[in-house]
N, C-alpha and C positions, 0 to 999 in steps of 0.2 A: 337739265341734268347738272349736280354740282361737279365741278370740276375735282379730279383727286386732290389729295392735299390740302382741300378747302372744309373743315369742320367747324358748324355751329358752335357759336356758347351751348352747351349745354345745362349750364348751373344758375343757379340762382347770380346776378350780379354781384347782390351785398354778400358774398360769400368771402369772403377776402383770398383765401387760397385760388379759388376758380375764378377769380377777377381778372377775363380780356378785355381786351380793345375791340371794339365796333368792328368786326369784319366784313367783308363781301357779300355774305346773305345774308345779314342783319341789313345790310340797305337794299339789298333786293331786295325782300320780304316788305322792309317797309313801304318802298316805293309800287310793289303791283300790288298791293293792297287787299281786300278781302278776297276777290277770285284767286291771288295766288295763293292766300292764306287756306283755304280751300285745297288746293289742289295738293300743296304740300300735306294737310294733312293724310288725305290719299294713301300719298308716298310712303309718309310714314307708319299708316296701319299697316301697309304690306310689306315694309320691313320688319313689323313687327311680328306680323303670320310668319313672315319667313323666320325669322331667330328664333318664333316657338314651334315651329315645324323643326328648325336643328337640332336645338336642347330635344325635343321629343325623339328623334333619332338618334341621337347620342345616347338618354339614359334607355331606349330598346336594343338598342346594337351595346350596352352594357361597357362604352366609352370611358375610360378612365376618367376621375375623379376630374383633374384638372378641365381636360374637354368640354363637361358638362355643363363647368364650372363659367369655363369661357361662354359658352353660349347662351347659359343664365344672366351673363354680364351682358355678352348686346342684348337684349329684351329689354334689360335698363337703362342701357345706354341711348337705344334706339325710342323707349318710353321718353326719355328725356328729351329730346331730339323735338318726337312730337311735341311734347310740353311747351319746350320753347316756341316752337315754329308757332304754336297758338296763343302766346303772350300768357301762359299757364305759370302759375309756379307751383308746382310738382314739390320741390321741395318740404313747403307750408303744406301742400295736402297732403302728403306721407307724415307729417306730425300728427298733424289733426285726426287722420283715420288713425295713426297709432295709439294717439287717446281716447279716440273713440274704440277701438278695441281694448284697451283697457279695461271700459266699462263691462266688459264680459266677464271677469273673472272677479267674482264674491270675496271678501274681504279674509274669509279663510282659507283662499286660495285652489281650492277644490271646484276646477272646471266640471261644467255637465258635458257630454259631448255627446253626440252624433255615434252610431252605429261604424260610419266611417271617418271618425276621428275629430271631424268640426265642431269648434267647440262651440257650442251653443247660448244664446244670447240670453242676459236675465231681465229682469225686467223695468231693472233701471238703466239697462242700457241708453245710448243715444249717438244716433248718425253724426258721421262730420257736417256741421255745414261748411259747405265750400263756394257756397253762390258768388262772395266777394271776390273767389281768385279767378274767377271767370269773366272776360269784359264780351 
C-alpha cells in the first residue's frame, strides 16, 4: 500500500516543468523488481476501472461539468501512474498515436465516419509503432 502523501512521478523526466527527484516508490519499484512491476500494474488497472466506473456515473447521474471533468482527469492521471510504474513513456506514445490519427483525415479535410460518429480510417493510414517505448 503506498503511504498517503506519497505520489509517483508521473511525467515524462525530461519534461522540465514535471522534473522531481527520485522518491520512495521510484526505489521501491526498482528494487522488487519484475514481480513488483507486476503486481503494481494490477493496482493500477483497478484504479483505472474504478475512475472510469466514476466518470460513467457522473455523466449518468448528469454531474455537473466540472465533476465529470475531475474524473476524466484521474483516468489520466491514474493511466500515467500505470505508465510510469511500467518504465512506459505515455507521453511519446500519446504523440505518436496522435500522428498516427492524423493519418485519418484526407488532405481535404472531410472525415468519413462511422454511423456512430468514428471517424473512419483511409487507406493510408498507419499504426503507431510503439515497440521501442516498451522494455
Amino acid at each position: 500500500m503506498i503511504n498517503e502523501g506519497i505520489v509517483p512521478h508521473i511525467c515524462s523526466p525530461n519534461t522540465p516543468k514535471t522534473r522531481k527527484p527520485i522518491n520512495l516508490i521510484n526505489m521501491l519499484l526498482d528494487q522488487a523488481g519484475e514481480f513488483q512491476k507486476a503486481s503494481t500494474k494490477g493496482l493500477f488497472i483497478d484504479l483505472i476501472d474504478e475512475e472510469l466506473g466514476e466518470l460513467m456515473d457522473a455523466v449518468e447521474d448528469r454531474d455537473d461539468e466540472e465533476c465529470q471533468l475531475k474524473e476524466l482527469a484521474d483516468i489520466v492521471y491514474s493511466s500515467f501512474q500505470l505508465a510510469w510504474s511500467q518504465n512506459w513513456d505515455l507521453e511519446e506514445a500519446l504523440q505518436r498515436v496522435h500522428e498516427s490519427n492524423l493519418t485519418k483525415i484526407p488532405p481535404d479535410g472531410r472525415v468519413r465516419r462511422r454511423d456512430d460518429g468514428k471517424i473512419l480510417k483511409l487507406e493510408g493510414y498507419r499504426p503507431p509503432d510503439l515497440s521501442d517505448l516498451v522494455r
